[in-house]
Residue, then its C-alpha position, 0 to 999 in steps of 0.5 A: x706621471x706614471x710611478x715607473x716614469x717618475x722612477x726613471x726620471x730620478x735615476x737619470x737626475x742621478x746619472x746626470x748629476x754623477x755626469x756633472x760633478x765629474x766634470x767640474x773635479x775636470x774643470x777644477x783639475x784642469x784650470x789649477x794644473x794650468x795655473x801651478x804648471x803641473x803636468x802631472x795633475x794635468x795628465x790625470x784629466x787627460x786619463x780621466x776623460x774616457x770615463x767621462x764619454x762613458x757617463x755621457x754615452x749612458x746618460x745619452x742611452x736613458x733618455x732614448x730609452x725614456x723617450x721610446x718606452x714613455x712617450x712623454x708629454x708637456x713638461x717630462x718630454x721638456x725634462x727629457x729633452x734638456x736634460x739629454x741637451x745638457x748632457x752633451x754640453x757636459x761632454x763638451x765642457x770635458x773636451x774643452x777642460x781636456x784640451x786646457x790640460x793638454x796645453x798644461x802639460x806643454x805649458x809645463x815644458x816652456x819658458x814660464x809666461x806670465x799672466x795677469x790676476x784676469x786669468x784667476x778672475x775668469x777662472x773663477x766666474x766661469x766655474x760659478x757659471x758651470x756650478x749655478x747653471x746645474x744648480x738652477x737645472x737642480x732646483x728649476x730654478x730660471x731666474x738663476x739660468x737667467x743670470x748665468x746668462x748675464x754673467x757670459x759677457x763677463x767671461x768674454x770681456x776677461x778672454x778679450x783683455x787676456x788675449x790682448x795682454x798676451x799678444x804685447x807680451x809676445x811682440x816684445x818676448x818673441x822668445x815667448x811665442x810658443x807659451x803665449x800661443x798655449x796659453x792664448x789657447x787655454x784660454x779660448x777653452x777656458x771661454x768655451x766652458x763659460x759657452x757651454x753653461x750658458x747652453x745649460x742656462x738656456x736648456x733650464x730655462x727652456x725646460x721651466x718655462x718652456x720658453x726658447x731663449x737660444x740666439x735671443x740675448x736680449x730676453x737671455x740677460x734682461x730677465x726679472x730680477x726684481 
């Protein structure tokens, strides 16, 4: 590897980082406006999501450029390549962490729906899922990618049992339709978040082993984690 990729292959782990934690403090600031009904740290996501494009937009210009200036090959073309891949699930895993603050906000303005400790339990693997799934594209780490992986059906399993609890809550509250729809609807993004770690899962994976493991779920959970 040449000095001058070396050099920029570190300024964008940075930039890709930088991308990262900004998201998270979203996701963070997000789920807890939801829970607390506060409409005002919810907006703050909302403000807060062009910054983000912006991030993603620069990382997005570095890898083409590395692309188009170092032609690189065998495992810097798959750093690349991941690591442009795994930008856009950050930007998406914004979107979906804007669009659960949204619901917040209306939350905020309707009679008050309650939920079941499922909700905090969701909340909480899928933010370890967002935060192990940089942690294994940071250190290389597949066997922990590999294990986000497992921990998707987890998050599944928690957005159907939610979504049940609150469909019987509005056949019995009808009067509570309009909250249980926005908080069906946080739901959902809530479960897209948990979607877009396991991409990033995958991308390490991919870039460590060089092994495609996308709509392959069988080899994505198993895995050895002896």
């Amino acid at each position: 590897m040449s000095k001058h990729l070396e050099r920029d292959l570190d300024n964008l782990l940075q930039d890709l980082l930088a991308l990262a934690s900004s998201v998270e403090t979203a996701i963070a600031k997000a789920t807890q406006a939801l829970s607390s009904r506060d409409a005002e740290l919810a907006q703050e996501v909302i403000e807060g999501d062009n910054a983000i494009d912006a991030e993603e937009n620069h990382v997005e210009e570095e890898c083409l450029k590395m692309l188009a200036l170092h032609q690189p090959v065998a495992v810097d073309l798959r750093r690349i390549i991941s690591a442009l891949k795994i930008n856009a699930e950050l930007e998406r895993m914004a979107d979906s962490a804007e669009d659960i603050a949204e619901r917040a906000v209306r939350l905020a303005q309707l009679p008050d729906i309650k939920v079941s400790d499922k909700l905090q339990r969701m909340t909480d693997v899928t933010s370890s899922m967002v935060r192990q799934s940089l942690d294994s594209f940071v250190n290389l780490d597949s066997r922990l990618a590999r294990l986000v992986c497992r921990l998707d059906d987890e998050v599944d399993r928690y957005n159907t049992e939610i979504i049940d609890e609150l469909i019987d809550v509005m056949k019995q509250n009808p009067e509570l339709i309009e909250s249980g729809l926005s908080m069906f609807s946080a739901v959902r993004h809530l479960e897209r978040i948990g979607d877009h770690a396991t991409n990033v899962a995958e991308d390490v994976v991919y870039m460590v082993e060089g092994e495609i493991i996308r709509h392959k779920p069988t080899v994505a959970q198993i895995g050895d984690f002896g």
